[in-house]
N, C-alpha and C positions, 0 to 999 in steps of 0.2 A: 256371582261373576268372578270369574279365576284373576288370580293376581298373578302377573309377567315379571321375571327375574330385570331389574335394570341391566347387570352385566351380561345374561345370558337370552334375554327374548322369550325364554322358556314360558308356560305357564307351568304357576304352581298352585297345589292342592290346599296348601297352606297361607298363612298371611307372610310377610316379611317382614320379619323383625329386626329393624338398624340397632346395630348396635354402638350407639355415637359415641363417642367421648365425653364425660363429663364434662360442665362448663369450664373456662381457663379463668373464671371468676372464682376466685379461691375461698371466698367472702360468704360465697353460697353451696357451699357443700362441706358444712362441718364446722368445728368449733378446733377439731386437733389439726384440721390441715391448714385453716386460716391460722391459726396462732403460730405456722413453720414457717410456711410461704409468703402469703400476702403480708404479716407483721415484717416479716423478714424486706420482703422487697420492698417494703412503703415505710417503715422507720427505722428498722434496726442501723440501717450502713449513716443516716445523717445523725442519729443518736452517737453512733461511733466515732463519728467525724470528731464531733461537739466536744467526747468524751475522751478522745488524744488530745484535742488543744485543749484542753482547762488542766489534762496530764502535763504536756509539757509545758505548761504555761506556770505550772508550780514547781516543776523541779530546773525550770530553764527560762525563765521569764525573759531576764534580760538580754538574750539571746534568741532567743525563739520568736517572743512576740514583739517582732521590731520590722516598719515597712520593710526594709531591703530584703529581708528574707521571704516577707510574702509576698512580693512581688515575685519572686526568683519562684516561689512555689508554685505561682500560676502560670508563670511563662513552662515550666516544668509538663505540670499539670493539663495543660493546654493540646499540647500535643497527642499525649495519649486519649483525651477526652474525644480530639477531634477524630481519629481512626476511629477509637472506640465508640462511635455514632454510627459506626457501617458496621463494626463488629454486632452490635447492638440488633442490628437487622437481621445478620448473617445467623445469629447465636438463636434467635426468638426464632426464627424460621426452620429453626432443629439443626441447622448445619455449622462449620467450623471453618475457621480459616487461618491458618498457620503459616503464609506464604507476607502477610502486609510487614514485617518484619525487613524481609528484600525490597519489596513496593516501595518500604519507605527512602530505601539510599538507593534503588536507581531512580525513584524520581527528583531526588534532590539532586543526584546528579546531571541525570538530564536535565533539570531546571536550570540549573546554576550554567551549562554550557550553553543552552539555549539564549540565556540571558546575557550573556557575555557577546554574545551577537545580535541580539535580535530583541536585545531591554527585555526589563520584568518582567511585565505583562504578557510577551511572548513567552517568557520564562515558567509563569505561574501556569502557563495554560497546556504547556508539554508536558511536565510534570503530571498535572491533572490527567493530562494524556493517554502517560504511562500507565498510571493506577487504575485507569479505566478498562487499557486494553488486558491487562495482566486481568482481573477481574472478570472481565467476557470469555478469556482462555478456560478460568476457573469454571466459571458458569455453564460451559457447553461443555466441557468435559464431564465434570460433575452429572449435569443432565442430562444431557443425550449417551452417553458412553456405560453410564447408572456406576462408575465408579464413586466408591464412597468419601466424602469431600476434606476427611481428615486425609487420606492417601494422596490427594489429586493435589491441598496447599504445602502437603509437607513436600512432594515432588518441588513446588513451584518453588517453594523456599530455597531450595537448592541450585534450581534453574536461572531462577531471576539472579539469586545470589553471583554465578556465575558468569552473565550477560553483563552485569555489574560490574564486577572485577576486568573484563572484557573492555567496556565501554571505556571506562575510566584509567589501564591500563595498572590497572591496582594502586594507584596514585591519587592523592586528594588533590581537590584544584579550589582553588578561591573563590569566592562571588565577587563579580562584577556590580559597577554602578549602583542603582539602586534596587536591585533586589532584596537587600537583606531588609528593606522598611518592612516587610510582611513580616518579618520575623522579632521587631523590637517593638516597642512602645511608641504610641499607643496602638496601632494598626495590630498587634498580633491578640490583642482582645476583643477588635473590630472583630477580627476573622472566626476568635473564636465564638462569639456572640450569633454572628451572622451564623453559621454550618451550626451551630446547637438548632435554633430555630427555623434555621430550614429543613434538619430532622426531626425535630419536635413536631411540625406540623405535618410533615411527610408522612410521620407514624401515625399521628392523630386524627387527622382532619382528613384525609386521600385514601382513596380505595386500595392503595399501594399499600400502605400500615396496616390495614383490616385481612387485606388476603395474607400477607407478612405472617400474623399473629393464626390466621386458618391455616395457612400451612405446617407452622411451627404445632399447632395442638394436633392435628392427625390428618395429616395428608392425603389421604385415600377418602374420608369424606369430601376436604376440601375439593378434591378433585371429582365427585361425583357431584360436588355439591355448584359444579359450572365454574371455579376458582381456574385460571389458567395455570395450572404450578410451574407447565414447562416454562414458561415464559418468565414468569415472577421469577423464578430460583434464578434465575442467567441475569437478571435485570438487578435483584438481590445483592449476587458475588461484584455487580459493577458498581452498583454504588456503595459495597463495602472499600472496594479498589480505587474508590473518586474519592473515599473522606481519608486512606492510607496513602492516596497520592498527592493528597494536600498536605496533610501531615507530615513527607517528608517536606514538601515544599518548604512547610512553615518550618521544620526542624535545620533545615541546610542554611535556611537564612539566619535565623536566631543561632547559629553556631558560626557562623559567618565562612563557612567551610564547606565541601561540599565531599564527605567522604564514603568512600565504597560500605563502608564498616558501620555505618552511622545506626543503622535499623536493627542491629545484632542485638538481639533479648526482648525488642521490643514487641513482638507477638504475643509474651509471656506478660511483659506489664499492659497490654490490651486486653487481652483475655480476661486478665486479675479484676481489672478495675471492673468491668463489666458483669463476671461473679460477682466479686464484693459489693457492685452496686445492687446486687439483688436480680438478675436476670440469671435464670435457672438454663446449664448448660443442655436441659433434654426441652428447650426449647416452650415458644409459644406464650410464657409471657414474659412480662420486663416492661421498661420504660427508658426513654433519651436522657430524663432527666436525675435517675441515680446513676446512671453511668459519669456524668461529671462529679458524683459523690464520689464514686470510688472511684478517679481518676485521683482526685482532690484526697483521700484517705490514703493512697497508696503515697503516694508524696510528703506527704505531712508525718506517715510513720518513719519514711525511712528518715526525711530531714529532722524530726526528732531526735530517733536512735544514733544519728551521724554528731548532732553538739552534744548529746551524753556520753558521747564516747564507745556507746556499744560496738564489739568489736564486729566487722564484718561477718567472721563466721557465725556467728551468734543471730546478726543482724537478717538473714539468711534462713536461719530457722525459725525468728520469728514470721517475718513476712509468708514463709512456707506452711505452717500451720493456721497461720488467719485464713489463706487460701482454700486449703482441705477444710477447715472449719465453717467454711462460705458456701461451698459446693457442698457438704454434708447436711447443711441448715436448708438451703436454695432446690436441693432437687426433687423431683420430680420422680420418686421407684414406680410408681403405675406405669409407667410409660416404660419402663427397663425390663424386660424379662428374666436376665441372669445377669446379674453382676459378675462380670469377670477383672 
């Protein structure tokens, strides 16, 4: 009985041989690729955690390991963990977003103005707004237009940046009433607790995180394989845009300000945490739960290197190396053709 091409109807004379992807279970194909990847993204980054603080707990004790400081490190911490829960999705799904950076000071913006008239809760919810729509922009363009999505956030980055400056009049404005409770104690742990576990389970438990993880390992199966990709990917870049438009939220409140400038660098300390946590940037696996590891590493190095005095520039190339060290350990060459 002839076998028919899926893509083409044709009959053919031969059998069809898929040529799938190996599994994204690193565990089962190998002893050298488990001992990169999966060791990598399941111990290495809390091993490292562990292994700066008992560092600076011996060359800075009295200073380092003291409440106010870790408090200041999780409020820190916090922020970037909560973006980087949509990065998280964005990054495993193979694609990149360089734009949450702007998302994050115009939603704080918009938040902080809307709040000022309309109380928090109106506030938290435009913001949310923001990041959502910025993210749908992402997603349709991205998808439907097939421009490729590091082009399309580093445009937005720019874009939003501007609309920003626009909105605000290049001026910071204050937060009203009670808005900034989202951003202090104990409510910005609530928050953080809360968006950890409502993407832990998003990823885990929901057909959303299964197609997420088939799209990120090889797309063109996932897509023959009945996976919606158009649809996912647009839905994707939105909830990477919902946890970067909370994140300014939280960030404008805990600063108690509300400024254009606010979100400058911070794509770079997202990305970071998210490599460092062990999610490989050619996508498809990873987890929610080492992205608060390397939320939590990245802060803890610099507040480190900052009571020993390490000099900024120095401080710079450290963090810059643990980076490329993260993505050299973390990636995925099968999936690259030519390194350029």
């Amino acid at each position: 009985m002839p076998n028919y091409s899926p893509l083409t109807g044709k009959a053919q004379t031969a059998p069809v041989v898929s040529e799938s992807p190996k599994s994204v279970d690193d565990t089962a194909v190998g002893p050298r690729r488990w001992l990169s990847r999966a060791v990598y993204a399941r111990f290495i980054p809390l091993a490292g955690l562990i292994g700066l603080v008992i560092l600076y707990t011996v060359l800075a004790g009295d200073r380092f390991m003291t409440l106010p400081n870790w408090l200041t490190l999780v409020q820190q911490a916090a922020v970037v963990a909560i973006v980087g829960f949509g990065a998280t999705f964005v990054i495993i799904a193979g694609s990149i977003d360089l734009s949450v950076g702007s998302v994050i000071a115009l939603s704080g913006m918009v938040a902080a103005g809307v709040a000022a008239s309309g109380g928090g809760v109106s506030g938290v919810l435009a913001g949310l707004a923001v990041g959502a729509i910025v993210g749908l922009v992402n997603g349709l363009v991205i998808t439907f237009l097939k421009v490729p999505s590091f082009i399309v956030t580093l445009g937005m980055l720019s874009v939003v940046g501007g609309i920003t400056l626009l909105y605000s009049g290049s001026a910071s404005k204050s937060v009203a009433g009670t808005f900034d409770a989202i951003g202090r104690e104990p409510l910005i742990y609530v928050v953080l607790v809360v968006a950890f576990i409502f993407a832990f389970l998003l990823f885990n438990v929901t057909t959303f995180g299964r197609y997420t993880k088939a799209i990120g390992g090889d797309e063109r199966v996932a897509r023959l394989s009945g996976v919606p990709v158009n649809r996912m990917k647009v839905l994707i870049f939105v909830f990477g845009g919902l946890m970067a438009g909370l994140g300014g939220v939280v960030l404008t409140a805990r600063l108690g300000v509300a400024d254009p400038q606010a979100g400058g660098g911070f794509e770079l300390l997202v990305i970071s945490a998210v490599v460092i946590g062990g999610t490989p940037l050619t996508g498809g696996i990873g987890n929610i739960w080492n992205t608060v590891i390397g939320a939590l590493l990245i802060q803890v190095l610099a507040n480190g290197l900052v009571i020993l005095g390490v000099a900024p520039e120095v401080q710079q190339i450290i963090q810059g190396a643990i980076i490329i060290v993260a993505v050299l350990v973390a990636l995925d060459r099968k999936k690259i053709g030519v390194i350029k």
